[in-house]
Structures are given as structure tokens and as C-alpha cells.
C-alpha positions as CSV (number, residue, x, y, z in Angstrom):
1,X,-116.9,-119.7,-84.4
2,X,-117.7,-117.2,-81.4
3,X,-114.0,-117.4,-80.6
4,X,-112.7,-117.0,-84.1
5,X,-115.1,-113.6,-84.4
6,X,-114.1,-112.3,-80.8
7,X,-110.4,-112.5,-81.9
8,X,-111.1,-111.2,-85.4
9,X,-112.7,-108.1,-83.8
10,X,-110.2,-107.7,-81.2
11,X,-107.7,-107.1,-83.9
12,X,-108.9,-106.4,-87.0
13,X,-108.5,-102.3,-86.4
14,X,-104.6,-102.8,-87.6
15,X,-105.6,-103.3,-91.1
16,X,-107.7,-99.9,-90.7
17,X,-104.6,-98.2,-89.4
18,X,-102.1,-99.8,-92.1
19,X,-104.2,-99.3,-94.9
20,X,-104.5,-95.5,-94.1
21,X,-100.6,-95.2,-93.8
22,X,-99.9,-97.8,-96.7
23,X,-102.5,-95.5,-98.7
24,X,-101.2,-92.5,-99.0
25,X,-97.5,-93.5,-99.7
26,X,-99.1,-96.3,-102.5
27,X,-102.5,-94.9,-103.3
28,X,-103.1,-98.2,-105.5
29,X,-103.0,-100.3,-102.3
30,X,-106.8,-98.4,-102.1
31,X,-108.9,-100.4,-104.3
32,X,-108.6,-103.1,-101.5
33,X,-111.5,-100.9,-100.3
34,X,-113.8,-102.4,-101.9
35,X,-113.5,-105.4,-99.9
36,X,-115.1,-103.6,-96.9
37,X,-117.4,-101.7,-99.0
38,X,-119.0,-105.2,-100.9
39,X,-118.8,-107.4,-97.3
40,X,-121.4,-106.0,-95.4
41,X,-124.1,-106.1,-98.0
42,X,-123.3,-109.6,-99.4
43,X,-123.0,-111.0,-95.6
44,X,-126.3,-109.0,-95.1
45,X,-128.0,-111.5,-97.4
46,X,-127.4,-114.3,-94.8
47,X,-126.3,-112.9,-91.4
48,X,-127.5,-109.5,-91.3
49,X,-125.3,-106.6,-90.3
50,X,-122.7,-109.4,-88.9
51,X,-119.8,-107.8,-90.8
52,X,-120.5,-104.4,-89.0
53,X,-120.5,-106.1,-85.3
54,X,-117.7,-108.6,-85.8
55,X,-115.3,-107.9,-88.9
56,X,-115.2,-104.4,-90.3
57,X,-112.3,-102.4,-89.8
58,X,-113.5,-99.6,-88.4
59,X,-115.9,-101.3,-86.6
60,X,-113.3,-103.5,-84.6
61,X,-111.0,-99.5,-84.4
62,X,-113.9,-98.3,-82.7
63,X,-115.0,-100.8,-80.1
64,X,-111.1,-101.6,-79.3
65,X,-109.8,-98.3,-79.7
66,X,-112.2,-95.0,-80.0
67,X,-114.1,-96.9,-77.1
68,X,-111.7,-95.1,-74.7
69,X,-112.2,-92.0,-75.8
70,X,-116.0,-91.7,-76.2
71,X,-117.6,-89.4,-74.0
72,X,-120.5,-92.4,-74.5
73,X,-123.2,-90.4,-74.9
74,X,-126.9,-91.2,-76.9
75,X,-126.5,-90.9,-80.3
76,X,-128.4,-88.0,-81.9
77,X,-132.0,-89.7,-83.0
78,X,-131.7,-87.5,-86.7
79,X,-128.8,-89.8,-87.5
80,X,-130.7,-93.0,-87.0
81,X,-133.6,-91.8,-89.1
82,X,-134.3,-93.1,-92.7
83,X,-134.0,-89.4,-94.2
84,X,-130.8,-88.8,-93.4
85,X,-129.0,-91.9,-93.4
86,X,-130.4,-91.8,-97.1
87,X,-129.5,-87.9,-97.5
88,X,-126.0,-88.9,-96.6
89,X,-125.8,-92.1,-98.5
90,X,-126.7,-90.4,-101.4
91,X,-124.3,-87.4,-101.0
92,X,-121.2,-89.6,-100.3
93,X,-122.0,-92.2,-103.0
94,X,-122.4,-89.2,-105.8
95,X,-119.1,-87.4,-104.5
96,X,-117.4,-91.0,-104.4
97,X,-118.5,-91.9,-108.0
98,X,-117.5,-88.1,-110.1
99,X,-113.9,-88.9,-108.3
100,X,-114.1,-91.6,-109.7
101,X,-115.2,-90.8,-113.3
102,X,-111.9,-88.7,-113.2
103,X,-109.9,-90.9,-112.2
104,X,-110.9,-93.8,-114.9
105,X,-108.2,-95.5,-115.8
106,X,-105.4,-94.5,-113.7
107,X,-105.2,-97.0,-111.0
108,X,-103.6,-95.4,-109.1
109,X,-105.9,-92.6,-109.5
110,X,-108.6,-94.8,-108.4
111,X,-106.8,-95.9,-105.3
112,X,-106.3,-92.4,-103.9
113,X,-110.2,-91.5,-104.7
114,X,-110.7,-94.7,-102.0
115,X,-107.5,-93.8,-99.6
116,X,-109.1,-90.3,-99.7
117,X,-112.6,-91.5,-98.8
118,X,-111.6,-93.6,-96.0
119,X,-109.5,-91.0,-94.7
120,X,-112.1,-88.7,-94.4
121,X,-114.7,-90.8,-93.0
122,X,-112.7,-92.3,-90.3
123,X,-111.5,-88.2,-89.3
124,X,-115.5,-88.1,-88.7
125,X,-115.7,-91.7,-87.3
126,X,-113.3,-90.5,-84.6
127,X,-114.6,-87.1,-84.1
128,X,-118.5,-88.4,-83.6
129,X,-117.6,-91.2,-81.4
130,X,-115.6,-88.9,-79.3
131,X,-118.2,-86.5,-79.0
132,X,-121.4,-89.4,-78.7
133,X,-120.8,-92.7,-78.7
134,X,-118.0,-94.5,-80.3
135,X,-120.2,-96.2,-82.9
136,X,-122.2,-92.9,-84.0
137,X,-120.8,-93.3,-87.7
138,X,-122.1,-96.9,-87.7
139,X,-125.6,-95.7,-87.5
140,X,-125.1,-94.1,-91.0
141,X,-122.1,-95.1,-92.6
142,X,-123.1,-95.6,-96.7
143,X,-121.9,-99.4,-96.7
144,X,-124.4,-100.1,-93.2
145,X,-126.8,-98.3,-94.7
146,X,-127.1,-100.4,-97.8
147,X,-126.2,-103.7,-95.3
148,X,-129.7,-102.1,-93.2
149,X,-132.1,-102.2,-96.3
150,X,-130.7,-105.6,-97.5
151,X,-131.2,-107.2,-94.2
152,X,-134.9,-105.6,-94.3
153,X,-135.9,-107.2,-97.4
154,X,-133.9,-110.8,-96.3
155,X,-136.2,-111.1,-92.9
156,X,-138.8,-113.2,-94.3
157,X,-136.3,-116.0,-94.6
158,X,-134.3,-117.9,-91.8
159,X,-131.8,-115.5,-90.0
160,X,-129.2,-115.5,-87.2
161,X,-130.9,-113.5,-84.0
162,X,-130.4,-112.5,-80.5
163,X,-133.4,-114.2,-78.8
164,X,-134.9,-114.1,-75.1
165,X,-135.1,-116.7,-72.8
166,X,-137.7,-115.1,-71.1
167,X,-138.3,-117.0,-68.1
168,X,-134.5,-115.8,-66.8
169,X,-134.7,-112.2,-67.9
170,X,-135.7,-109.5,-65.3
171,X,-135.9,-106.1,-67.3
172,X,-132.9,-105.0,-66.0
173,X,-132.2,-102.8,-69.0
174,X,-128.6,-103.5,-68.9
175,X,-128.7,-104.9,-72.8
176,X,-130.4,-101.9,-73.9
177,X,-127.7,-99.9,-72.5
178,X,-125.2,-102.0,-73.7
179,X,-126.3,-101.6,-77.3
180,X,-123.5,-99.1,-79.2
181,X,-126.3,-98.3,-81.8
182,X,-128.8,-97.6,-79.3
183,X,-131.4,-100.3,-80.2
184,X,-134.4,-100.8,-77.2
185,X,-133.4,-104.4,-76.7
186,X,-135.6,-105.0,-73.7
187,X,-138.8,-103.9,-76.2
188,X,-137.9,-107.1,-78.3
189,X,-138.7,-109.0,-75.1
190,X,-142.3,-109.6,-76.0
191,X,-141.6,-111.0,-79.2
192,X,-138.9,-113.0,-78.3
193,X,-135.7,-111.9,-80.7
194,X,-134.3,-108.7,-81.5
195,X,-135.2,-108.0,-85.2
196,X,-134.7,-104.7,-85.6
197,X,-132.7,-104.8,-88.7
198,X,-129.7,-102.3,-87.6
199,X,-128.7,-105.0,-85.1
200,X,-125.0,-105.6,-85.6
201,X,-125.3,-109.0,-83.9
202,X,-122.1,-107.8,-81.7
203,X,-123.3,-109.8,-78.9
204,X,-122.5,-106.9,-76.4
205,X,-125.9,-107.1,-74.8
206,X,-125.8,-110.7,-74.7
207,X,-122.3,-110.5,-72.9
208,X,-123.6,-108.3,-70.5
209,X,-126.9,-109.7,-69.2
210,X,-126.1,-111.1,-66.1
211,X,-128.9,-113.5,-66.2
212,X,-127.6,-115.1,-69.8
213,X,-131.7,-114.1,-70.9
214,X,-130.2,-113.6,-74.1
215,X,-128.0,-115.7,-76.4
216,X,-127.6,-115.7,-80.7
217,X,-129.7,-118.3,-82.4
């Protein structure tokens, strides 16, 4: 399974790319949006944000791709708050839905209002993560947002995380820094698993400790 969502990520960006350039010649081909929009919610019910780390689109575009461009700086700490991942939830979700009054019953019409969105929001995907870190938008993109409070109310029950092995780790930080959304990894220490619900379960700060302290159970 590890090996089937390492190669899934790797190359998952093309469908990004040709959906963008398959879009806007055949706006229909957009309501194969709602795909990505649905996944990460309903996988958030079992796995967390898993789609986010290992098979979104945009995601697997900007760890393969935008990665080489990012400056790589911290994230601004106003993006990761509650306020305005709501604030821009709401926005994008109200804009999203008049287009789509509109268009009702056009499909094609209906297909461009989602060509047009995910247009857009990969322009700002690109230019965040160039400027900060190449998975700012994750942080507060509408569909991880939703995946974020779903994962929240689902943590009472039996869940997929990235535990400690405490005995082998030595606070070297190194999976803190490795984190592309900028969680404190090394705080989870204590309680033994990283439960902070915007974990994308991408397994990059497992794949960098160098004492394998860490590992997905």
C-alpha cells in the first residue's frame, strides 16, 4: 500500500495539468471536479486528511513540481488560523455556488464554473508556494478545510497516525522541519502520536528522521 501511495503521488499532478488544458477547450470535462472536491472529506471519515498527503492533484503538483520553486519559507500563522480558513471557505464556497445557480442546467456551463475555479486556485496555489512554502494553499484550501473539521469530529474513533517510538528519538527537530504544513511534530512526542488534525499523513517527517522514531500506525 505505501508503495502504491508513493507512486500515486509521484504522478498524480498530470491529471491536474490535463484537466486544466482539457478544461477550457471542453468545459464539460469540469464536473470531474467534484471528484477531488468530495475525496478528501469522505476519506476524512476513516483516514484523516490522507487524500491531501498522498492523492490530490494539486497536492502531488505541488510536492513534485512547485517544490522546486518554493522559496520554502514558514507559512504565515493567519492562514493556519480557524478565522480565516473559515473566512475563506465561506467566500469561495458562496462565489462557487451563485456561478453555479447561473449556470443550472447548461452542463457545460457547469463545467466551466469548475474549470474556472480550479484555474484560479491553482494561479494562487503556485504563487503562495513560490513565495512561502509550496503547500501554503493546503493550509486553507475549502475542500482541506472541510476534510480538517471532519477529521476533528472522527478522533474519538480508531485512526491511522504517525506515532513515536520514543526510546530511538533524539529531538532532533528534523520532522518538525520536514512538515510542509508546519505542524510542531516533536511536541506530539510526549503523547506519543501526532494528532493534530491538519496532519496530511504524507509521511515526510517519517521519511526523514534518521533514527526511524517515527512510523504510521
Amino acid at each position: 500500500m505505501a508503495d502504491f501511495k508513493r507512486f500515486v503521488h509521484k504522478w498524480v499532478w498530470i491529471a491536474l495539468i490535463a484537466f486544466c488544458i482539457v478544461g477550457v477547450i471542453y468545459p464539460v470535462i469540469g464536473i470531474a471536479a467534484l471528484v477531488c472536491m468530495l475525496a478528501p472529506s469522505i476519506v476524512a471519515f476513516f483516514r484523516g486528511r490522507m487524500w491531501c498527503g498522498n492523492f490530490c492533484p494539486r497536492g502531488s503538483f505541488n510536492d513534485n513540481i512547485l517544490f522546486r520553486l518554493s522559496r520554502r519559507k514558514n507559512i504565515p500563522v493567519f492562514m493556519k488560523s480557524n478565522w480565516f480558513r473559515n473566512l475563506f471557505l465561506i467566500i469561495l464556497m458562496s462565489a462557487f455556488a451563485v456561478q453555479l445557480t447561473f449556470a443550472w442546467g447548461d452542463a457545460a456551463r457547469i463545467g466551466g464554473v469548475f474549470v474556472r475555479m480550479i484555474l484560479i486556485t491553482t494561479v494562487i496555489t503556485i504563487i503562495l508556494g513560490i513565495i512561502f512554502n509550496q503547500r501554503t494553499w493546503c493550509v486553507f484550501c475549502p475542500m482541506g478545510t472541510m476534510a480538517y473539521y471532519v477529521t476533528k469530529i472522527m478522533s474519538g474513533l480508531k485512526n491511522k497516525y504517525v506515532t513515536f517510538e520514543k526510546d530511538k528519538c533524539v529531538s532532533c527537530r528534523l520532522c518538525t522541519k520536514a512538515c510542509p504544513v508546519g505542524i510542531d511534530v516533536l511536541s506530539c512526542k510526549d503523547k506519543g502520536s501526532v494528532t493534530d488534525h491538519n496532519c496530511l499523513k504524507c509521511n515526510a517527517c517519517v521519511e526523514k528522521c534518521p533514527k526511524k522514531a517515527l512510523c504510521v500506525k
